[in-house]
FIKOLBA-761526 format. One record per residue (C-alpha): x, y, z; residue in one letter. Coordinates in steps of 0.25 Angstrom, whole numbers, padded with zeros to 4 digits, always signed. Example, Ala and Ser with C-alpha at 12.3 -4.5 7.8 and 13.67 -1.06 7.14 Angstrom:
BEGIN
+0049-0018+0031A+0055-0004+0029S
***
This chain:
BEGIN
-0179-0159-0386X-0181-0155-0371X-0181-0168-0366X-0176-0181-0367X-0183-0194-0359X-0172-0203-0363X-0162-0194-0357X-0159-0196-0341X-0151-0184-0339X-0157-0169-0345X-0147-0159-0350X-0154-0148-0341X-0160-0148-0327X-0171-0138-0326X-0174-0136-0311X-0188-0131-0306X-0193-0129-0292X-0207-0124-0289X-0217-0123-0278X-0231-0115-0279X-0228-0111-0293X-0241-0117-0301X-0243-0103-0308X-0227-0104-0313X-0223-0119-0314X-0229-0122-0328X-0222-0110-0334X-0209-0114-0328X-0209-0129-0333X-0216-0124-0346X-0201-0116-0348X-0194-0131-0345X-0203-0140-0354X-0202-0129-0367X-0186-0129-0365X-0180-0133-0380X-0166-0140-0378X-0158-0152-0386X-0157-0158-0373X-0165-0164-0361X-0169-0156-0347X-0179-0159-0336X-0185-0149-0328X-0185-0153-0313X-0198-0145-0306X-0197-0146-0292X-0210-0144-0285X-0209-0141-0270X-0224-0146-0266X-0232-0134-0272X-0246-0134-0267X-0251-0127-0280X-0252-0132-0293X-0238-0133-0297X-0236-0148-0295X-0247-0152-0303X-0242-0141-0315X-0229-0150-0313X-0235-0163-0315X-0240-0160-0325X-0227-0155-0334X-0221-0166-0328X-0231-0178-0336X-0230-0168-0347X-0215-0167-0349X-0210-0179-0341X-0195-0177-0348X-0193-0162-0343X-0202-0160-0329X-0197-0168-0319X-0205-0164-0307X-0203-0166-0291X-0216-0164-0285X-0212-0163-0269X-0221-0166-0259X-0218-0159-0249X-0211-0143-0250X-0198-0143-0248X-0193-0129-0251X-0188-0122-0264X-0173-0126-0261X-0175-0140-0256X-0184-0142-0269X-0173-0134-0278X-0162-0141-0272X-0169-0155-0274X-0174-0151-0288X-0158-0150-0292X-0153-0163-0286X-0163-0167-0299X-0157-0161-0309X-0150-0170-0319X-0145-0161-0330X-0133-0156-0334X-0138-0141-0334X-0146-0137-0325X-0158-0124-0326X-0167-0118-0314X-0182-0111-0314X-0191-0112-0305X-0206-0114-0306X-0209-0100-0306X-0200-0096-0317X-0201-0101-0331X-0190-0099-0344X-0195-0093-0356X-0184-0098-0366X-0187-0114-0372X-0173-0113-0375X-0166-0108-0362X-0161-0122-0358X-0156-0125-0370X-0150-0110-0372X-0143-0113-0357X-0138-0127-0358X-0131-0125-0373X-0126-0112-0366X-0119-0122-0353X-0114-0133-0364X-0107-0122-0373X-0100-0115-0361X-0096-0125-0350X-0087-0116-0342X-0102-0110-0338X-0109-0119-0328X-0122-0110-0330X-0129-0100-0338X-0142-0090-0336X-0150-0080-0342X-0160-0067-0340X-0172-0069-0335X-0186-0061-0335X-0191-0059-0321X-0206-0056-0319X-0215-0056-0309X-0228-0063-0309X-0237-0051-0303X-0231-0041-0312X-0227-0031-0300X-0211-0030-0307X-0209-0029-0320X-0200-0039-0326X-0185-0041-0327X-0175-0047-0336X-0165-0051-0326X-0151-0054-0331X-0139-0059-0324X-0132-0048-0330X-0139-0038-0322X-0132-0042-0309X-0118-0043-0315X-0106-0031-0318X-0104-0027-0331X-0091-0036-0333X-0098-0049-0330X-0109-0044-0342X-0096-0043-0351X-0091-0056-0347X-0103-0062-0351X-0107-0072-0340X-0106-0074-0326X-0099-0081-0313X-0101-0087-0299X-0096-0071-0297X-0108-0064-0303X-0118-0071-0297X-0114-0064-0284X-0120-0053-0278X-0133-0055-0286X-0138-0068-0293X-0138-0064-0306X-0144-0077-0312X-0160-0082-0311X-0160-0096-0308X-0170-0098-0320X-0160-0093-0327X-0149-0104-0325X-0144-0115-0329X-0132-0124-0324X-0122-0132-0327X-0128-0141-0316X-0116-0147-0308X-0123-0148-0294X-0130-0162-0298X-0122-0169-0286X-0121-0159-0276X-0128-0157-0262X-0136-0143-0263X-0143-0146-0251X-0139-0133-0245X-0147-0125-0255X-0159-0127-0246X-0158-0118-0237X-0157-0107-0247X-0168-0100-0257X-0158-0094-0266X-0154-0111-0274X-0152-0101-0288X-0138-0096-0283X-0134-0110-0277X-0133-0114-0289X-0129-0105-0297X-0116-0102-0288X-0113-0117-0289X-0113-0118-0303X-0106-0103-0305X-0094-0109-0298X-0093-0119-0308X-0092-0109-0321X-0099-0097-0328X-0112-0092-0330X-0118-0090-0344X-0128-0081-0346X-0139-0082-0358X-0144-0068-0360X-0159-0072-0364X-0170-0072-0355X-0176-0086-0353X-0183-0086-0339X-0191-0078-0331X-0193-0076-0318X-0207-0075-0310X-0207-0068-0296X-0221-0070-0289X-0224-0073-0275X-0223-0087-0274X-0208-0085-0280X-0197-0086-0267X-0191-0075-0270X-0203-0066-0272X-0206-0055-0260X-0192-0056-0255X-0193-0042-0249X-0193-0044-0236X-0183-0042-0226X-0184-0056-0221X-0183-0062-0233X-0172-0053-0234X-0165-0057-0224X-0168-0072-0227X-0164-0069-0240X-0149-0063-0235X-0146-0075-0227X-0150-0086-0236X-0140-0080-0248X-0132-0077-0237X-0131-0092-0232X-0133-0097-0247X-0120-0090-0251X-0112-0097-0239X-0115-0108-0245X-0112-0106-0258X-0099-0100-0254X-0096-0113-0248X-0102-0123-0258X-0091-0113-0268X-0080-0117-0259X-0080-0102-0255X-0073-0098-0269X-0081-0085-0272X-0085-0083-0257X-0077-0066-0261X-0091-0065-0270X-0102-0073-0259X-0099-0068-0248X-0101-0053-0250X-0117-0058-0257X-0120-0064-0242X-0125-0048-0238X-0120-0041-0229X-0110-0046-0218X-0113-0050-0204X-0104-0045-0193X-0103-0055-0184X-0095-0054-0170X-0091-0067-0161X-0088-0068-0149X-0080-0081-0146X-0067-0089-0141X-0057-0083-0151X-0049-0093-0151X-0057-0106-0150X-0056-0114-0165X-0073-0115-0163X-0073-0100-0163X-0064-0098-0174X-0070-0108-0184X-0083-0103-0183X-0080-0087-0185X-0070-0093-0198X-0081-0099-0202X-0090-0086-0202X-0078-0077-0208X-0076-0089-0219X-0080-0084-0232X-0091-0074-0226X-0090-0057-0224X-0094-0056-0211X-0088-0048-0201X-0085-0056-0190X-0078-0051-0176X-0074-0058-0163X-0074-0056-0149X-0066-0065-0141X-0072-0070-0129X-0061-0078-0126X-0047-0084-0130X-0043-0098-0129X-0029-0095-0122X-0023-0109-0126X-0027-0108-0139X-0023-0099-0151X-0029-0089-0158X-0037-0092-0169X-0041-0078-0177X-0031-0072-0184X-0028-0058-0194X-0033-0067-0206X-0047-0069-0200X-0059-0057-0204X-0062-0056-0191X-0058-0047-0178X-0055-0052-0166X-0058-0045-0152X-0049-0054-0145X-0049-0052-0128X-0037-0062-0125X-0023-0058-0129X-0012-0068-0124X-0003-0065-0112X+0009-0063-0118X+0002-0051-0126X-0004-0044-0115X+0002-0031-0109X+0005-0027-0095X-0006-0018-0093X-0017-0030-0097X-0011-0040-0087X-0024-0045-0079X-0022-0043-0065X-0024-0056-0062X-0026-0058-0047X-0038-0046-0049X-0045-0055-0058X-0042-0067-0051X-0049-0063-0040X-0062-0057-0046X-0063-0071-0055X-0062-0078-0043X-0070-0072-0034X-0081-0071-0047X-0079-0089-0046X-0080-0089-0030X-0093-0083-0034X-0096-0091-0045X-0089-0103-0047X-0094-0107-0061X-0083-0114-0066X-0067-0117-0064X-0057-0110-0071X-0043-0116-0075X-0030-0107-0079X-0027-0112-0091X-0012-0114-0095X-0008-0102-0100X-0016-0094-0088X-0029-0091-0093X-0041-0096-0088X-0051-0103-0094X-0061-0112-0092X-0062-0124-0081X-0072-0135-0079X-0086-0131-0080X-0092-0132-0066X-0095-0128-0056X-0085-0126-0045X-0085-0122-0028X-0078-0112-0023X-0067-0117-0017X-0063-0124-0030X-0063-0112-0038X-0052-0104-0028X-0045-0114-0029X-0043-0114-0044X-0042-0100-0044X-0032-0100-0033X-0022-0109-0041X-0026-0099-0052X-0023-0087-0046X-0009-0093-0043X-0005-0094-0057X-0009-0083-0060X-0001-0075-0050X+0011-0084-0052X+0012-0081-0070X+0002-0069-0069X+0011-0061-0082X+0008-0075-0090X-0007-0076-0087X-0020-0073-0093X-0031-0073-0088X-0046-0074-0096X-0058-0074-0087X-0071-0073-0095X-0084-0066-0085X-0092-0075-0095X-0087-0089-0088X-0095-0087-0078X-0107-0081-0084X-0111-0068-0087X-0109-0059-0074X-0109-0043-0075X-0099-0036-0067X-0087-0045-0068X-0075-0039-0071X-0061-0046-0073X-0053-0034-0078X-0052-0028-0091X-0041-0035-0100X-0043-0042-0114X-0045-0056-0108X-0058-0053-0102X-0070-0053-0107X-0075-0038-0108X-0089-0036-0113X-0087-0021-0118X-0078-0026-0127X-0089-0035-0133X-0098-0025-0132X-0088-0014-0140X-0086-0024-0152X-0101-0028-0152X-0104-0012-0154X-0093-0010-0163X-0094-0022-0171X-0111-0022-0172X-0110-0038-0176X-0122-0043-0183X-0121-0055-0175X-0113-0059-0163X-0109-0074-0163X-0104-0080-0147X-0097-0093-0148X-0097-0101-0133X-0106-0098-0123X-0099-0093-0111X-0084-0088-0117X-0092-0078-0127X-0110-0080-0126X-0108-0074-0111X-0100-0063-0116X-0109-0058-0127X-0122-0059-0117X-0116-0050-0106X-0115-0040-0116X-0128-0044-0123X-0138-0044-0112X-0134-0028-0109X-0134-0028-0126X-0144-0013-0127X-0143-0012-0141X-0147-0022-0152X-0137-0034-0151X-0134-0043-0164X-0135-0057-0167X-0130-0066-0156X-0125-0080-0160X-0120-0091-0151X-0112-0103-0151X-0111-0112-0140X-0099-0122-0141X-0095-0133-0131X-0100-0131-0118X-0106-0117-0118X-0121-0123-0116X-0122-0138-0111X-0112-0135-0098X-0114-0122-0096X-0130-0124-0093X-0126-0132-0082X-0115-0125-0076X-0121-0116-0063X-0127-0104-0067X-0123-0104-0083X-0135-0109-0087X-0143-0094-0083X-0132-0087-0091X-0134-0097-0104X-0149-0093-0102X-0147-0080-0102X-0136-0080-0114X-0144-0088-0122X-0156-0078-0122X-0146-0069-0130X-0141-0077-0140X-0148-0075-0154X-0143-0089-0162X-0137-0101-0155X-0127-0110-0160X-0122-0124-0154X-0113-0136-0159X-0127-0146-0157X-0141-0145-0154X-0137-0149-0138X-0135-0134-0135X-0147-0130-0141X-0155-0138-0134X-0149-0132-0121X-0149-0118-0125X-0165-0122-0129X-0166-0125-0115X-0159-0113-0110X-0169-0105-0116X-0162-0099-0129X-0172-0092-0138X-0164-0090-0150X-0160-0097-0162X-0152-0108-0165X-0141-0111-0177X-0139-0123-0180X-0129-0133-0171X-0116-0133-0178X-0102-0138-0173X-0093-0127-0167X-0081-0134-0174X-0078-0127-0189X-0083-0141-0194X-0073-0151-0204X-0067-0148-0217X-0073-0162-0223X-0068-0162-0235X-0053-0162-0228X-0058-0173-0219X-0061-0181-0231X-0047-0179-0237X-0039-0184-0225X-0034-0198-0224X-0039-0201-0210X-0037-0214-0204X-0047-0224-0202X-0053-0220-0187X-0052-0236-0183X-0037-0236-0186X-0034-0222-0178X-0025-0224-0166X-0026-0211-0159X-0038-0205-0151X-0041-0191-0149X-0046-0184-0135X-0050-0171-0131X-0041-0167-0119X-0049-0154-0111X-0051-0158-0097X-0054-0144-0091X-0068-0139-0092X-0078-0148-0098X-0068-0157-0106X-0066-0172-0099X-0053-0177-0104X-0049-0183-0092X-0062-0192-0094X-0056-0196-0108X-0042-0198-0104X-0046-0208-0094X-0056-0215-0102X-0043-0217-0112X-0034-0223-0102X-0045-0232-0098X-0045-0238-0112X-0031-0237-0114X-0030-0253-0117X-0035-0250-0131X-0027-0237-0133X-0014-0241-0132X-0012-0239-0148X-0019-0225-0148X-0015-0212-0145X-0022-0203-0137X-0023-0187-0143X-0028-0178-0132X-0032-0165-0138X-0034-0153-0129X-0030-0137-0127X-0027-0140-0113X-0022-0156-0111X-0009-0156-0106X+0002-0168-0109X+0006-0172-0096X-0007-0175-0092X-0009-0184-0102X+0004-0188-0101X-0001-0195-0088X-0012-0203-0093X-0002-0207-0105X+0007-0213-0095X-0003-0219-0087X-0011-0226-0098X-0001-0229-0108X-0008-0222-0119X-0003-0211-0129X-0011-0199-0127X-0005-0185-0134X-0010-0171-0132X-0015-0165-0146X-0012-0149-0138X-0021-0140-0145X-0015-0135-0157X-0019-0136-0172X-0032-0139-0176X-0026-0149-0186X-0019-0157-0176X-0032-0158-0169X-0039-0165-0183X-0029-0173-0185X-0029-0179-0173X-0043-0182-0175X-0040-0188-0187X-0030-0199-0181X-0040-0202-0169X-0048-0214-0168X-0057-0208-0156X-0059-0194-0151X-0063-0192-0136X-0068-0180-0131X-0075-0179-0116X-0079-0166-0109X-0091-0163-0100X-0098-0154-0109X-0096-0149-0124X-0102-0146-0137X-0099-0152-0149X-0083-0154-0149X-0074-0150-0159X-0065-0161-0157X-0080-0171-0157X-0081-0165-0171X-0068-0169-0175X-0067-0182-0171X-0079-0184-0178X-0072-0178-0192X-0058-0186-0190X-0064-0200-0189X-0060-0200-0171X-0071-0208-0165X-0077-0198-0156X-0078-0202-0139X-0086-0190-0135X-0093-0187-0121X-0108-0185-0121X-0107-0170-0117X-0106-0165-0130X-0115-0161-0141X-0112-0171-0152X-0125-0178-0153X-0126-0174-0167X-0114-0179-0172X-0112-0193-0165X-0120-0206-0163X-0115-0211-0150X-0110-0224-0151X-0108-0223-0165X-0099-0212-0170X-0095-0208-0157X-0095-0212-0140X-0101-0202-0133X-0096-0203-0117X-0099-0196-0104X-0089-0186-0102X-0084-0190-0087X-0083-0205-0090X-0070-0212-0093X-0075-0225-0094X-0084-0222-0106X-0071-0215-0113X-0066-0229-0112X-0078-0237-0117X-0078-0228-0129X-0064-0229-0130X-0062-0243-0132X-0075-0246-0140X-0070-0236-0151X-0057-0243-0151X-0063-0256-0152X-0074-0252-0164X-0067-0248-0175X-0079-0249-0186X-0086-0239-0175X-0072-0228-0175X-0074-0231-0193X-0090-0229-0193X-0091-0217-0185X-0080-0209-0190X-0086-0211-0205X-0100-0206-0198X-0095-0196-0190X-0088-0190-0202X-0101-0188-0210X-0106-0180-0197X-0094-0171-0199X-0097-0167-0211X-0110-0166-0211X-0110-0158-0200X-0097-0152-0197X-0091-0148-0211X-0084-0136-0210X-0089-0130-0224X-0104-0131-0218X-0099-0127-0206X-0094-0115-0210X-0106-0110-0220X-0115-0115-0208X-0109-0104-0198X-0108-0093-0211X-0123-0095-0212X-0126-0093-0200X-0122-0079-0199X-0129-0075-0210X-0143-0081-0205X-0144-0076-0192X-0137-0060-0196X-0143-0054-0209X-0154-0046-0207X-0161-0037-0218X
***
């Protein structure tokens, strides 16, 4: 019998999608209906709003054999992987087979042949055959294709095949196969985006045991010009064609829990060589290029554009990558490299007399770094350089000084001597040369953006792919800064792909006039293991005593502004610790505004990335102020532990909160509103509950780390294969 109508649930799913294929449909189904088995089936035809005759053809089956052809007749096209990927959510049976509407099988007993096969061998989880390939116009002779034609000999004596042999050729026709289905209850959404849904499943189902092969040709194969992969010659469809298998395998690396990522990897095509230029110690930097090397064959190189001094280094002999590192530490230099420090004191000054774009601070181990961002007389800057100058003179064997020509904006001519601390654009240049990366990937603005365009804009020769990433503050402060907003222009006319943390900085970068291509937004944070966040025993938000603040003063960060809206509300804090997180903060300050308001605030110093998440997760509320930023890391965070986030208004997180609702957004130089949102948080408990439950459903649909990282593989292979 091939069909049972008492039966709810067929043995065997057949799976047919089809659009224009009038001349081929009737043929297909012909193949389905004349199947002879001891078991039911249905035949699931899938039509994606043809504008031929092939719905009515359908229509017509269907009345005919109501049991087997169960028909979706869309009314609008929705492409060939939508329908498919619809089509298989349909599927009931235990068994599941695949022909499109332009194939047909030629063997009333294949099903039957193919399911007593699965039920007498079930370590296979699916099985296939030879088919004839033909084509319609008669221009090639046909074929018998076998799977053993693209195997080694070893595999033919084993007699059948593995997740392994389907690599680096897919052995098996997708008419050919049939499955022990076991994707019923999964999301396969993400097949969408790809042409190639055949090998999807087929890897999905490999990793799950064996795969038979019946030597008898049952099927055949039509190539015509309707068909998708018909007329795949040219190079554009070549290239298109390299990085979608290219992306597809990405994911399916990951959807396999990277197990046989030795046997992907090498399939992707050919390498890309990709060179950053970036802080070489900032965590964003890091996570992002682990990211790339994770599981991929790339050959991936940076240039340091600057160091960190308080921080650690980050890369070590176990990463695949090479460092051109241009900072050593003090201790390490020689005598021959000590910078004569009261020469380029005075060239830097004389540079800021001229040009007094922003403050600069010494930071605590000697090194200058970054001050508040705006612009400042004269007189002032003298001053600080004056007290600078002083230090530097009274410890000059313990002091290091890095000053970066791109703080101030491109300027040719400006010298500050030739050690490994300063920027040296003929360095960049030699690796550039030497390295010939297929694309070169900035990360921030000014630190290492600047840098790549002074060398760019006398670039004679064909220059490769430039990607840029924006983080913080790079675009939103700088634009307003006097005379910065020129220099963005200008360095944006030579960037080839954009990427921000939100849509806010495209919009800006739109209005700057940037011609190029965007990538889509995507957090600069390495995203959240979600699963791990799942298995912690976390305690209820409401019933969290401690609160967590972001303590950088210097620059664009307003801790002050948040300190003082927390001894404003200290009433209602006297049972809470306050944990202020920063690289900089120092104890006695804060010891200070301990004494005075009778609270208990800590310093968390920077340290080990755990210590930060696990402050997180015993916070009720997360306060962060600054004058400018982009989407903070430490926002994300508080969003992912549960802390109830007080954020200032100057940063991008309009996609991840509803004001009032999952978060208080403040102005960044207003105390009072600290303290409003303050005590409204610690009077609302359900509000503390609700959000953290919503805010945690953002995080992983938007920051989870495994999409994170096979978001940022892909992009390399989109925007760098060429044919």
């Amino acid at each position: 019998c091939s069909s049972d109508p008492k039966s709810n649930k067929p043995k065997v799913s057949i799976v047919c999608i089809t659009f224009n294929h009038g001349s081929f449909i009737s043929k297909a189904m012909d193949g389905f209906v004349s199947q002879k088995t001891n078991f039911t089936f249905e035949a699931i035809i899938a039509d994606d709003c043809s504008d031929d005759n092939s719905r009515s053809i359908i229509t017509k089956y269907a009345k005919k054999y109501p049991n087997i052809i169960k028909p979706i007749l869309r009314k609008k096209n929705i492409g060939s992987l939508p329908n498919y990927v619809n089509a298989l959510s349909r599927a009931k049976g235990q068994y599941l087979a695949i022909c499109d509407g332009d194939d047909y099988w030629t063997d009333e007993f294949k099903l039957q042949k193919q399911v007593d096969f699965l039920d007498n061998n079930p370590d296979f989880s699916m099985c296939c055959h030879p088919f004839r390939q033909t084509y319609i116009d008669n221009s090639v002779q046909d074929k018998i294709i076998t799977p053993w034609d693209f195997v080694s000999e070893d595999v033919k004596r084993r007699g059948y095949l593995t997740i392994k042999d389907i690599f680096p050729v897919n052995p098996i026709g997708s008419l050919t196969v049939m499955y022990r289905w076991s994707l019923k209850n999964k999301n396969l959404d993400w097949m969408k985006d790809y042409q190639i849904g055949d090998l999807v499943l087929h890897l999905l189902h490999a990793d799950k045991g064996k795969i038979g092969v019946i030597d008898e040709v049952m099927a055949v194969y039509q190539r015509h010009v309707n068909g998708v992969w018909f007329g795949n010659e040219s190079k554009e469809k070549q290239r298109s064609f390299a990085v979608e298998y290219a992306n597809l395998l990405t994911d399916l690396d990951h959807e396999l829990e990277l197990k046989y990522t030795d046997v992907i990897t090498p399939c992707k095509g050919r390498p890309l060589k990709i060179l950053f230029i970036a802080m070489e110690n900032s965590i964003h930097s890091y996570q992002w290029i682990q990211a790339v090397l994770k599981a991929n064959h790339h050959i991936v190189q940076l240039y340091s554009s600057y160091r960190i001094p308080e921080k650690p280094t980050l890369f070590n002999s176990l990463d695949k990558i090479k460092v051109y590192s241009l900072l050593r530490d003090s201790s390490n230099r020689s005598t021959n490299n000590n910078l004569d420090a009261k020469k380029v004191y005075l060239k830097f000054l004389f540079e800021l007399v001229l040009h007094p774009v922003h403050t600069m601070r010494l930071m605590r181990n000697g090194t200058f770094g970054h001050g508040a961002y705006v612009r400042t007389s004269k007189f002032k800057t003298i001053l600080v350089y004056l007290k600078t100058v002083l230090k530097i003179l009274l410890r000059p064997k313990q002091t290091t000084i890095q000053i970066k020509n791109n703080s101030f904006g491109p300027r040719d001519g400006l010298d500050f001597g030739s050690i490994e601390s300063v920027d040296k654009q003929e360095s960049l240049e030699a690796v550039i040369k030497e390295f010939q990366p297929d694309i070169i990937h900035t990360l921030h603005t000014q630190t290492s953006g600047y840098m790549l365009m002074n060398l760019r804009k006398n670039w004679l020769e064909k220059f490769p792919i430039w990607v840029h990433s924006v983080w913080g503050s790079d675009i939103y402060l700088w634009e307003r800064i006097s005379g910065q907003k020129e220099i963005l222009i200008e360095f944006l006319s030579y960037v080839d792909y954009f990427i921000s943390e939100g849509k806010r900085d495209q919009i800006l970068v739109k209005n700057l006039g940037y011609k190029g291509k965007f990538i889509e937004p995507m957090p600069a944070t390495g995203g959240f293991d979600i699963e791990k966040i799942k298995s912690l025993k976390l305690l209820k938000p409401s019933l969290r005593k401690e609160i967590a603040v972001k303590g950088y003063d210097h620059g664009v960060g307003r801790f002050r502004n948040a300190i003082s809206g927390i001894v404003r509300a200290k009433d209602v804090l006297q049972d809470y610790t306050i944990n202020v997180f920063s690289l900089e903060m120092s104890t006695e300050l804060l010891s200070v505004y301990a004494f005075d308001s009778g609270l208990k605030i800590k310093v968390i110093p920077y340290g080990s990335y755990e210590d930060i998440i696990n402050m997180f997760c015993r916070s009720k509320i997360y306060i962060g102020c600054s004058f400018s930023d982009g989407t903070p890391a430490s926002f994300l965070e508080a969003l992912a532990y549960g802390a109830f986030p007080i954020q200032t208004n100057t940063a991008d997180t309009d996609a991840w909160v509803v004001d009032g609702k999952t978060a208080i957004l403040i102005p960044p130089d207003d105390p009072v509103a600290v303290e409003r949102a303050i005590r409204r948080v610690i009077a609302d408990d359900e509000l503390v509950d609700t959000a953290a439950g919503i805010n945690f459903q953002t995080i992983k649909m938007n920051a989870n780390n495994k999409q994170w990282v096979k978001t940022i593989q892909k992009i390399y292979y989109s925007i760098g294969y060429t044919v």
